[in-house]
Backbone as XML, in Angstrom:
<?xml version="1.0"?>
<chain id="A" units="angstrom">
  <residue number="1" name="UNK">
    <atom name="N" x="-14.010" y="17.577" z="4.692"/>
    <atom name="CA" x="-13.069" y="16.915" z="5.564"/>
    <atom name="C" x="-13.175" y="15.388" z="5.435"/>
  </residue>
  <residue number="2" name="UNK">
    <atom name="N" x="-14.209" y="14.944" z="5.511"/>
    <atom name="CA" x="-14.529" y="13.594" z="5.312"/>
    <atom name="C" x="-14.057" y="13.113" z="3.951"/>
  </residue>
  <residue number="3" name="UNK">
    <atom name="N" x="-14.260" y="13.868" z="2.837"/>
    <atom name="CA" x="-13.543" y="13.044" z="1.622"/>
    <atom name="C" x="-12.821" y="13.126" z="1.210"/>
  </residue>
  <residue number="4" name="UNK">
    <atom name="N" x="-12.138" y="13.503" z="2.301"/>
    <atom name="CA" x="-10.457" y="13.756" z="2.282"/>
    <atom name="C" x="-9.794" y="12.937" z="2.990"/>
  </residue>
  <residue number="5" name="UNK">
    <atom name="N" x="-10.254" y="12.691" z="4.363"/>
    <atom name="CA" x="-10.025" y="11.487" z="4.686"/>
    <atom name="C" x="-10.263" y="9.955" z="4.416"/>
  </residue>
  <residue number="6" name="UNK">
    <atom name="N" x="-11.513" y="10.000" z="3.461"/>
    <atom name="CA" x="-11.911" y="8.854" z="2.144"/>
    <atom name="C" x="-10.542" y="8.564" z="1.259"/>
  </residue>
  <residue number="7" name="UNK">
    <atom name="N" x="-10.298" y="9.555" z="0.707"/>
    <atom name="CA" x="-9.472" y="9.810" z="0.035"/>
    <atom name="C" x="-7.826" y="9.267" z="0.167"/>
  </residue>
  <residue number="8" name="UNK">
    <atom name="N" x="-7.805" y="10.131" z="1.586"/>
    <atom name="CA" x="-6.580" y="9.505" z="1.775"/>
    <atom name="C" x="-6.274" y="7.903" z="1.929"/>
  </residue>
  <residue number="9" name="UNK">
    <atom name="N" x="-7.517" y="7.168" z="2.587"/>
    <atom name="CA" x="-7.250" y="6.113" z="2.888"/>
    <atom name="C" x="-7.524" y="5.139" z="1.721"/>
  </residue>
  <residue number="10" name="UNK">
    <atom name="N" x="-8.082" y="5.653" z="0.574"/>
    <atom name="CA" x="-8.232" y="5.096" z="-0.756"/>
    <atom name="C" x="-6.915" y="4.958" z="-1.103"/>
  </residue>
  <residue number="11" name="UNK">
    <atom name="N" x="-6.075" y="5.968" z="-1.294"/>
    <atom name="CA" x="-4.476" y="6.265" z="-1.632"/>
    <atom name="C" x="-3.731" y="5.114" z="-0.794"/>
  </residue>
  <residue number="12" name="UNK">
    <atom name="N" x="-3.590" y="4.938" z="0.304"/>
    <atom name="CA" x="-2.941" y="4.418" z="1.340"/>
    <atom name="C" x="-3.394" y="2.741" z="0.681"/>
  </residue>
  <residue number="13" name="UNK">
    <atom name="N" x="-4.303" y="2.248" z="0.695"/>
    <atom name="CA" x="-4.895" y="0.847" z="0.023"/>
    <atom name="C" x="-4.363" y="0.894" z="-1.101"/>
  </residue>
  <residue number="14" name="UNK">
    <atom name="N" x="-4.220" y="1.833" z="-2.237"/>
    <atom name="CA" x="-3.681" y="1.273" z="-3.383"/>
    <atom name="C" x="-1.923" y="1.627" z="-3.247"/>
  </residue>
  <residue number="15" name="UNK">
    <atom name="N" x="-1.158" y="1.716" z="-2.303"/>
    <atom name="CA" x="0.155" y="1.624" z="-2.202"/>
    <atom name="C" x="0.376" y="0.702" z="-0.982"/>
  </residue>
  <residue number="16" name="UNK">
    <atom name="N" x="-0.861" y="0.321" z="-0.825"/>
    <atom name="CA" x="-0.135" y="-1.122" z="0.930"/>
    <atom name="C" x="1.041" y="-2.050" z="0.087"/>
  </residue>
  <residue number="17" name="UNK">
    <atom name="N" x="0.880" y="-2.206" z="-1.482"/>
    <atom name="CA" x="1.635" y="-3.486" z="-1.982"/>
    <atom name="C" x="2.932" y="-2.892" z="-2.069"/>
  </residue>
  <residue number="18" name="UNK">
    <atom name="N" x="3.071" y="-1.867" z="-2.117"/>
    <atom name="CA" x="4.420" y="-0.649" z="-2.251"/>
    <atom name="C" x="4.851" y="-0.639" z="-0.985"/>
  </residue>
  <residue number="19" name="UNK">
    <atom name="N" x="4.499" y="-0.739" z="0.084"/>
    <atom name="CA" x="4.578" y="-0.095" z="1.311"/>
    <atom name="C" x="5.244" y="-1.688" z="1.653"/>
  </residue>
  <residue number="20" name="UNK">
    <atom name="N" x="5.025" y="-2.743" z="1.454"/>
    <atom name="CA" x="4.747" y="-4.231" z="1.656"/>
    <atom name="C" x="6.312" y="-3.967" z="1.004"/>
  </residue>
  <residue number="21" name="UNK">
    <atom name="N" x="6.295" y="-4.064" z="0.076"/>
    <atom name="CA" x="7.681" y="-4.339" z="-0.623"/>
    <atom name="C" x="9.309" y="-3.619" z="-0.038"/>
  </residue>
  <residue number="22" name="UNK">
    <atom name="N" x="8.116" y="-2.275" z="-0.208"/>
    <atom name="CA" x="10.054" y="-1.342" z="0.699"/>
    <atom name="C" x="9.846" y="-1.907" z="1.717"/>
  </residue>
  <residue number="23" name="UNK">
    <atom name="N" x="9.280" y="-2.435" z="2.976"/>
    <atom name="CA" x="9.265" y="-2.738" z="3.935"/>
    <atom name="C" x="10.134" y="-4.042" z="3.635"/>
  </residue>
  <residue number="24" name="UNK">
    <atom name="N" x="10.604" y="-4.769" z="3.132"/>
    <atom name="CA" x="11.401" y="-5.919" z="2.636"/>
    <atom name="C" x="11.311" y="-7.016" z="3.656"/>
  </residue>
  <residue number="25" name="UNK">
    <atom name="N" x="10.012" y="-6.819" z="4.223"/>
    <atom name="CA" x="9.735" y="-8.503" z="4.863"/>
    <atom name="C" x="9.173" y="-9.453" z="3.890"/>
  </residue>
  <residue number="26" name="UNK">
    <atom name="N" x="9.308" y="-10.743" z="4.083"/>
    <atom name="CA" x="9.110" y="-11.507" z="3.265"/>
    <atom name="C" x="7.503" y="-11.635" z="3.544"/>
  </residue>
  <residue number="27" name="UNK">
    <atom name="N" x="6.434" y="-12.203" z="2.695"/>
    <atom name="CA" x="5.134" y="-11.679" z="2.734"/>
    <atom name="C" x="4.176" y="-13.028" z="3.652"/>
  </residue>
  <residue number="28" name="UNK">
    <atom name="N" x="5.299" y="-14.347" z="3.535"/>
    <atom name="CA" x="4.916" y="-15.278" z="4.773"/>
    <atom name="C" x="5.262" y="-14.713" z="5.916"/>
  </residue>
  <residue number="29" name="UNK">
    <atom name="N" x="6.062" y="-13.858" z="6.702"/>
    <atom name="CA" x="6.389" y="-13.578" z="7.868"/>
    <atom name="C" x="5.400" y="-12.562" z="8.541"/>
  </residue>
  <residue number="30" name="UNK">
    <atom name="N" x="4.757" y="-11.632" z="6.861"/>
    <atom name="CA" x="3.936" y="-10.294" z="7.423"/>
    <atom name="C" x="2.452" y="-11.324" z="7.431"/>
  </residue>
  <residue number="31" name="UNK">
    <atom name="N" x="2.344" y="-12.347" z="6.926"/>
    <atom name="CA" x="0.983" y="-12.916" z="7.503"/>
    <atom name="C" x="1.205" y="-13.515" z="8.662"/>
  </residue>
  <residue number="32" name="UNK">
    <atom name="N" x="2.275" y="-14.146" z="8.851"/>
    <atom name="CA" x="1.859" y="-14.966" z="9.921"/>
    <atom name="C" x="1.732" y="-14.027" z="11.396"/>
  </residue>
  <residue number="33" name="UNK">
    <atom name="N" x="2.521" y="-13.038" z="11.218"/>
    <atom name="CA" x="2.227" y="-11.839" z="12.336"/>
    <atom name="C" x="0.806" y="-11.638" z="12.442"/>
  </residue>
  <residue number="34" name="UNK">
    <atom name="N" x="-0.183" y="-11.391" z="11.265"/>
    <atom name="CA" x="-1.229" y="-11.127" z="11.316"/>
    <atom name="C" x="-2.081" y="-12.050" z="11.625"/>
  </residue>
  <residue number="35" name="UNK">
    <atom name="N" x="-1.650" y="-13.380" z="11.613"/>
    <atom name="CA" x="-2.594" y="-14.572" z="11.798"/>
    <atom name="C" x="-3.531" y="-15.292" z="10.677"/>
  </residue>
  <residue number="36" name="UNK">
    <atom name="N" x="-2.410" y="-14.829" z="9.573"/>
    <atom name="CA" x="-3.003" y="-15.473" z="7.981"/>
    <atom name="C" x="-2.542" y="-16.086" z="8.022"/>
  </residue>
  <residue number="37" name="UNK">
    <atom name="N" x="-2.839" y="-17.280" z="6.539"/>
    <atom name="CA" x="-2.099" y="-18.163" z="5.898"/>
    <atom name="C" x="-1.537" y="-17.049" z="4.640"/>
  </residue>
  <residue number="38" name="UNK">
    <atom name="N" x="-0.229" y="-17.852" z="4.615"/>
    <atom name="CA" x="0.114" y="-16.626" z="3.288"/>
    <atom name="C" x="-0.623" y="-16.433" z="2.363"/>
  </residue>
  <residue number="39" name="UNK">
    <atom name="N" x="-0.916" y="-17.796" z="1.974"/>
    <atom name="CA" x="-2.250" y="-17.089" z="0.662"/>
    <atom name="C" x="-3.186" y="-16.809" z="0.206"/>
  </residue>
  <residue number="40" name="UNK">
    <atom name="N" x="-3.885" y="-16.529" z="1.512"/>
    <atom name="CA" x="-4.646" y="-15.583" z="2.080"/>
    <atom name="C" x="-4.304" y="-13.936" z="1.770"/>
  </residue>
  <residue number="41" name="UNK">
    <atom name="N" x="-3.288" y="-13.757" z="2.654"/>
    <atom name="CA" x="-2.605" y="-12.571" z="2.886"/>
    <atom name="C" x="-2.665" y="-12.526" z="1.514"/>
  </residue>
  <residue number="42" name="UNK">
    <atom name="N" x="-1.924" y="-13.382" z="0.476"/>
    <atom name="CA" x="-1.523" y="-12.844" z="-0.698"/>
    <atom name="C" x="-3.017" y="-12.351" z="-1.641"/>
  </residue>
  <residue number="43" name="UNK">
    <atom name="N" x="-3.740" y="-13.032" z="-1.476"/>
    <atom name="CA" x="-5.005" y="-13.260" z="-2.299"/>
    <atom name="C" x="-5.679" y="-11.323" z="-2.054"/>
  </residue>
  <residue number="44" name="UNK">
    <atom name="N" x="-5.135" y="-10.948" z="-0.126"/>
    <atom name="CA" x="-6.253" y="-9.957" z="0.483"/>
    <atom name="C" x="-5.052" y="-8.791" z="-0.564"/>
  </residue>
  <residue number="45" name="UNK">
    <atom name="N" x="-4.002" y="-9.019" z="-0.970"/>
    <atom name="CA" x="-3.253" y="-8.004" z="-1.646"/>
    <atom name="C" x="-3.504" y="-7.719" z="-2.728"/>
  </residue>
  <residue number="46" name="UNK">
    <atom name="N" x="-3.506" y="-8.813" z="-3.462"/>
    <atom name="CA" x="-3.846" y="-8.761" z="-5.002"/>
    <atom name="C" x="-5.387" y="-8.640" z="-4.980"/>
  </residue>
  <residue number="47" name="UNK">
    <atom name="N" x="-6.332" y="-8.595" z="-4.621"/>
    <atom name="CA" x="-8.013" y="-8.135" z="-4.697"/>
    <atom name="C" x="-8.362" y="-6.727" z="-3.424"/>
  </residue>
  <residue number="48" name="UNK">
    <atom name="N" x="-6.851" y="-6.247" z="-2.790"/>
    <atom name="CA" x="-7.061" y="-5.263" z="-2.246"/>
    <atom name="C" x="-8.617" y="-5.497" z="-1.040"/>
  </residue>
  <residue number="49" name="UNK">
    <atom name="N" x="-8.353" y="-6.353" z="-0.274"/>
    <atom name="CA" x="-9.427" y="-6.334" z="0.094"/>
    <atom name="C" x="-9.184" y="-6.100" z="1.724"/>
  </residue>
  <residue number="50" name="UNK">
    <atom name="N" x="-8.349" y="-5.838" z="1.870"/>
    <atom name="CA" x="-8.118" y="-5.238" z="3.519"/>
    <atom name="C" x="-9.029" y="-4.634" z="4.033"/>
  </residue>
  <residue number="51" name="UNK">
    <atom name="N" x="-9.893" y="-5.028" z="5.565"/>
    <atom name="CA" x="-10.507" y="-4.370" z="6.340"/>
    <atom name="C" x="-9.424" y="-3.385" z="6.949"/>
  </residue>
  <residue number="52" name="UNK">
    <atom name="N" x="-10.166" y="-2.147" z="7.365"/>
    <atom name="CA" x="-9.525" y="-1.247" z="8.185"/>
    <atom name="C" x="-8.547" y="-1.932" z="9.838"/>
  </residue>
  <residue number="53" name="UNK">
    <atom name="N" x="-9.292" y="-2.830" z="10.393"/>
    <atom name="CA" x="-8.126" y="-3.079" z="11.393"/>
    <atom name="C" x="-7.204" y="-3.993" z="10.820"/>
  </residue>
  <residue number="54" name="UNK">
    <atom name="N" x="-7.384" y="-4.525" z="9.633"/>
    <atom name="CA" x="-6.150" y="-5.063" z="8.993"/>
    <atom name="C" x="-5.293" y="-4.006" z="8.612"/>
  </residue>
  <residue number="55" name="UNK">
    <atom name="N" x="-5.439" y="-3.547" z="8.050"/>
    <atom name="CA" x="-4.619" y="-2.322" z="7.678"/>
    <atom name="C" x="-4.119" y="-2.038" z="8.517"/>
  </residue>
  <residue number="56" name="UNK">
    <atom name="N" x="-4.706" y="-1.345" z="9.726"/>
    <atom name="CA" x="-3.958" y="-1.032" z="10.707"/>
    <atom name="C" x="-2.667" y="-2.004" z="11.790"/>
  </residue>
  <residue number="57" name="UNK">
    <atom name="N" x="-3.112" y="-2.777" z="11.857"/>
    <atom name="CA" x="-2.037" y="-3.826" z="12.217"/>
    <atom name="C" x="-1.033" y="-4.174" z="10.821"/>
  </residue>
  <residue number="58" name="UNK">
    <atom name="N" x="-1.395" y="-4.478" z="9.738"/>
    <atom name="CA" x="-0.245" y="-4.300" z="8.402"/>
    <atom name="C" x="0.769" y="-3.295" z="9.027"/>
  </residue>
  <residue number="59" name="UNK">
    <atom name="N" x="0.412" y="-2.156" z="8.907"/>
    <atom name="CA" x="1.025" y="-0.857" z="9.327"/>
    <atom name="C" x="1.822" y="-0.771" z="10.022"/>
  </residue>
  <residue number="60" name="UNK">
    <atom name="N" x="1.409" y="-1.515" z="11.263"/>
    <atom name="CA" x="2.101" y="-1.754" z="12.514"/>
    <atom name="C" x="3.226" y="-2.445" z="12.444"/>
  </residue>
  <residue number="61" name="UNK">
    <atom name="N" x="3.012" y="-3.877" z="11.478"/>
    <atom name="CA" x="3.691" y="-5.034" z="11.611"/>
    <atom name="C" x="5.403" y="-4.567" z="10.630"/>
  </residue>
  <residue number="62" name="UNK">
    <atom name="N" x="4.884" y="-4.138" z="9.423"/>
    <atom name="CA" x="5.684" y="-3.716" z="8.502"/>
    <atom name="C" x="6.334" y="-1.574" z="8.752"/>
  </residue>
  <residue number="63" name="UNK">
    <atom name="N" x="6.192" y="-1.201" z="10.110"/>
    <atom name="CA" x="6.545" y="-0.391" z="10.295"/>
    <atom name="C" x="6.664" y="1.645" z="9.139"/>
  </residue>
  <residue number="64" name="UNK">
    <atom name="N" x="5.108" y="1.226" z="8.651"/>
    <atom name="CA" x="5.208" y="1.837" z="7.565"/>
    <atom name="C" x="4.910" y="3.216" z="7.925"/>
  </residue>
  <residue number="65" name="UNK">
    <atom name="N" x="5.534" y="3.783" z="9.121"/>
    <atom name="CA" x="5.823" y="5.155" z="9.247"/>
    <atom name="C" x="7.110" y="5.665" z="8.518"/>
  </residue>
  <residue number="66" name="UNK">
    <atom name="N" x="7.972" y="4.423" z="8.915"/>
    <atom name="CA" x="9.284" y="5.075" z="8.240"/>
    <atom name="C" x="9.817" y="4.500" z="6.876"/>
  </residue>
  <residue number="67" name="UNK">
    <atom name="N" x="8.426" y="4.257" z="5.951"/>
    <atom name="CA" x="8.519" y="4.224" z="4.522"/>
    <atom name="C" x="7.398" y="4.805" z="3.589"/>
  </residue>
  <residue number="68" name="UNK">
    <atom name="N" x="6.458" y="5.591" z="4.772"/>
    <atom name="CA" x="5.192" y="6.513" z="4.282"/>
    <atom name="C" x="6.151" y="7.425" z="2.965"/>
  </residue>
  <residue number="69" name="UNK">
    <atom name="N" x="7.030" y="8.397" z="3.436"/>
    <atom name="CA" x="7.600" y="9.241" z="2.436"/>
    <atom name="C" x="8.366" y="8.605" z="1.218"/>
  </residue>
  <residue number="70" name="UNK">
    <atom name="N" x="8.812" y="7.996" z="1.592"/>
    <atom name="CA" x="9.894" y="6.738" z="0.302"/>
    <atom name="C" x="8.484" y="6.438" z="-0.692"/>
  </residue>
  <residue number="71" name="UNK">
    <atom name="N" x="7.472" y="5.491" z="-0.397"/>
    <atom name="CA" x="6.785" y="5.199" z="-1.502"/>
    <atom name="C" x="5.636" y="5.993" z="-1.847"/>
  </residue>
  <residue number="72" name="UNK">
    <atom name="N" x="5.302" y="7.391" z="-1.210"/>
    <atom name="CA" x="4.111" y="8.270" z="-1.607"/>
    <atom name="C" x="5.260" y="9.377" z="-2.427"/>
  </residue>
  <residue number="73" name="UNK">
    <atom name="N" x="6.474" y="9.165" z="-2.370"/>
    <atom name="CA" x="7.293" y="10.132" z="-3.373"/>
    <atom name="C" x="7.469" y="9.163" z="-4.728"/>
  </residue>
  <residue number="74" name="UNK">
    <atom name="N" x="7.800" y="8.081" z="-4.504"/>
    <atom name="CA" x="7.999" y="7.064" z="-6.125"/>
    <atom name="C" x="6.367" y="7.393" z="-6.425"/>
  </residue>
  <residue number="75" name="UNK">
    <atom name="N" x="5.611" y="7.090" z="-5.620"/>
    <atom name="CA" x="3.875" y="6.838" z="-6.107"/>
    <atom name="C" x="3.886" y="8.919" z="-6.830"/>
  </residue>
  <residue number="76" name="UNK">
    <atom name="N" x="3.839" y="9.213" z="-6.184"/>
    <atom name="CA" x="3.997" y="10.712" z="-6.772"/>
    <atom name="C" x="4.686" y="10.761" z="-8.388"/>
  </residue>
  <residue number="77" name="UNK">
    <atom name="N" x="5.894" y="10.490" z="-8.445"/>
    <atom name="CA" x="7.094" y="10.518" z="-9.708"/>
    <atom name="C" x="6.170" y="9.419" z="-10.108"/>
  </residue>
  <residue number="78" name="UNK">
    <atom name="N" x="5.761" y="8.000" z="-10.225"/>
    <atom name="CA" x="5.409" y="7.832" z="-11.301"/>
    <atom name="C" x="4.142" y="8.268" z="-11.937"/>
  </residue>
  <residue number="79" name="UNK">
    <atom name="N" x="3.264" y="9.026" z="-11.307"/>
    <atom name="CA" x="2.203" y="9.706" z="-11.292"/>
    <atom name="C" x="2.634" y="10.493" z="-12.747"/>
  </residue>
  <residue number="80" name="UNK">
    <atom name="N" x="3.483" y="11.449" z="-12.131"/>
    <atom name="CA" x="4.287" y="12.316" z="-13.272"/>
    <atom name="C" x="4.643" y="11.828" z="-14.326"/>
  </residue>
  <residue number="81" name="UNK">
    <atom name="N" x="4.917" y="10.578" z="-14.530"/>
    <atom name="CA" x="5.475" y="10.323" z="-15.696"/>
    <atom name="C" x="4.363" y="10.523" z="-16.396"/>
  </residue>
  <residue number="82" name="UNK">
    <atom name="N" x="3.007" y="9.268" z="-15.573"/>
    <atom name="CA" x="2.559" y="8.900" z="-16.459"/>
    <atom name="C" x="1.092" y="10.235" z="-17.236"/>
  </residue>
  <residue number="83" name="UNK">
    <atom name="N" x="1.281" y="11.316" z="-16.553"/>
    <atom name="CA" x="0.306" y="12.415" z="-16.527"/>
    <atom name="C" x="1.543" y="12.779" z="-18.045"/>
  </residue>
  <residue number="84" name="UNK">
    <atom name="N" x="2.989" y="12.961" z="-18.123"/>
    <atom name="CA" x="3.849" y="13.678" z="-19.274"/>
    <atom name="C" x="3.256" y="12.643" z="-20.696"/>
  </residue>
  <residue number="85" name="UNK">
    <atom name="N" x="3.376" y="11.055" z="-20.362"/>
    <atom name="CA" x="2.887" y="10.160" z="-21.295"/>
    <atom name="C" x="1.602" y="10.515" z="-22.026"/>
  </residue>
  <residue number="86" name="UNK">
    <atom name="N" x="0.479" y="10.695" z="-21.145"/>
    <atom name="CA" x="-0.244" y="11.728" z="-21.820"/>
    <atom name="C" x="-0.590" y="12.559" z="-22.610"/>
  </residue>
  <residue number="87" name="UNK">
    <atom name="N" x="0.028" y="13.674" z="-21.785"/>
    <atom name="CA" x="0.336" y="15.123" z="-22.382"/>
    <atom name="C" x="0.935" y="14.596" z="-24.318"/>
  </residue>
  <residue number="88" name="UNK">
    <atom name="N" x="1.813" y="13.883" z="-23.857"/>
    <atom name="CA" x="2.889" y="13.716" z="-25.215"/>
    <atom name="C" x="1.733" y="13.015" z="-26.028"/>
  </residue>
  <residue number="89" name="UNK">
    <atom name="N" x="1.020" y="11.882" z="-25.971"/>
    <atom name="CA" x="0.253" y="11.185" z="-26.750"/>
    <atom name="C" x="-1.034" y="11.814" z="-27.063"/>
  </residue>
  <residue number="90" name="UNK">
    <atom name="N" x="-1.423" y="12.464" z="-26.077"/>
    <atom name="CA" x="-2.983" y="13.273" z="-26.394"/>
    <atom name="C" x="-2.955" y="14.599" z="-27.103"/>
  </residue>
</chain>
């Protein structure tokens, strides 16, 4: 149970920048909600370095209940591609 819930929240960190994007706020507005400087915020995206109550307020701020399914289905499909890319080259 536990490394599943590891798991999931491993998944969830490597699509916050996905989740960030369909959410189509601009990425100064989702820091300053949070009480960053943007490039900060930008720096904690690109080195993935979000603490858990960051995350959780991200979440909050950028409303990513109602874009959980939109980017864990693209994150899925390109999964697929790149598992066929594979297949075809190996």
């Amino acid at each position: 149970m536990f490394a599943e819930i590891v798991a999931d929240y491993k998944n969830l960190q490597n699509n916050l920048d996905k989740l960030i994007t369909a959410s189509g706020y601009e990425l100064s507005d989702i820091a300053m909600q949070l009480g960053m400087e943007p490039a900060a915020f930008e720096d904690k995206i690109e080195n993935n370095e979000f603490r858990v109550d960051e995350v959780e307020k991200l979440l909050d701020v950028i409303k990513a209940d109602e874009l959980e399914d939109k980017v864990l289905l693209e994150s899925s499909l390109e999964n697929e591609k790149d598992t066929e890319t594979i297949a075809l080259h190996g």
